[in-house]
N, C-alpha and C positions, 0 to 999 in steps of 0.2 A: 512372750509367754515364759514365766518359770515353773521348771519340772523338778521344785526341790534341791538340784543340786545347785550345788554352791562351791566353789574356792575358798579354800584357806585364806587371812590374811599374811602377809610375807610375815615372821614373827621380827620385831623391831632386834637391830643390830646394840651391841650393851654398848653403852655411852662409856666414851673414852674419858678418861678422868681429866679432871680440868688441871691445865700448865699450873704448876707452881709458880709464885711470884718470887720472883727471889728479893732477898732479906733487904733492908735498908743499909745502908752504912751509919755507922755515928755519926752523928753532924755535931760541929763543934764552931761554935762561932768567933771570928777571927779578935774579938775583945778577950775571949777564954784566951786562948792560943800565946795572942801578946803580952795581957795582965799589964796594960798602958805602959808598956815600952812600945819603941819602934823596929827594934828588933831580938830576937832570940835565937839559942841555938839549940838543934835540937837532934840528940845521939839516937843514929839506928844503923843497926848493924857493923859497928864498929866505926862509923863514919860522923862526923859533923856535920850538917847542915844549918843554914841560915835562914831564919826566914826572918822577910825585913818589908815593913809597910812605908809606901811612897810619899809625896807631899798630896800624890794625885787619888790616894786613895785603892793603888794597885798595891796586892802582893809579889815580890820576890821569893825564890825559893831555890836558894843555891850551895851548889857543894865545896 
């Protein structure tokens, strides 16, 4: 039997804001990169590096 009285509903908790994605990187395809050589060099931070594609179709990437 109901006498009128009633309970509150619990009031809903505020929704947490949804995780940011974080950003994509550039993507640069290794045809950009090369410009139909097999290998290039390439200055960062005061350093040379090599990057040099295989017969087998792997990249190297050396200092």
């Amino acid at each position: 039997m109901n006498h009128g009285c009633s309970t509150p509903a619990p009031a809903a908790a505020p929704a947490a804001p949804a995780p940011r994605a974080a950003p994509r990187p550039t993507q640069l395809s290794s045809v950009e990169l090369l410009r139909g050589e097999r290998l290039v060099e390439i200055a960062h931070n005061g350093e040379i590096y090599r990057l040099q594609a295989t017969r087998q179709g792997k990249l190297i990437l050396t200092k």
